[in-house]
C-alpha positions, 0 to 999 in steps of 0.5 A, a space after each residue: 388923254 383926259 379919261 374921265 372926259 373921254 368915258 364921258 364923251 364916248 359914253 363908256 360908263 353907260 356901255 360898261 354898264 349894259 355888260 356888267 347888267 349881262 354879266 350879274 344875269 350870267 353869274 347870279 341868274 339875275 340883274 343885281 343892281 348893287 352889283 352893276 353900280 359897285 363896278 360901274 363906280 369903280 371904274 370911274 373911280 379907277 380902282 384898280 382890278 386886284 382891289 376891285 378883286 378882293 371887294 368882289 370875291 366875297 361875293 363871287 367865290 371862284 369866278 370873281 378872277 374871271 369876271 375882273 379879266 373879262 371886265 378889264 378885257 371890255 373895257 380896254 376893248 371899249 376904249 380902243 374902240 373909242 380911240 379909233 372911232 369904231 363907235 
């Protein structure tokens, strides 16, 4: 599968987005539109999670570890979904 295609055409990117909006709410108490746009850019770069790790735990102190394997949870979720077609 062409990924960069397929997230394209199932609109993964944008419902990659809404979460990650729920989660900076969840973490910081509010929406961080900066943070939204590194994480939804890093997944359409594919960089991978002990990279997207170490840009993050800065910023997210103990819980960048479980926001990444959250993160990475929803999105294999997300594309499994699209595979099937369980849109």
């Amino acid at each position: 599968i062409e990924y960069t295609f397929f997230f394209l055409q199932h609109g993964l990117h944008e419902r990659m987005r809404h979460w990650v909006s729920e989660k900076s709410i969840e973490v910081f108490g509010e929406e961080i539109a900066e943070f939204v746009e590194y994480v939804v850019a890093s997944t359409k770069e594919h960089v991978d999670a002990p990279r997207m790790l170490e840009a993050l735990v800065s910023l997210m102190d103990d819980s960048a570890e479980k926001f990444i394997l959250s993160l990475w949870t929803e999105l294999i979720f997300e594309i499994k979904k699209a595979e099937t077609g369980l849109e």
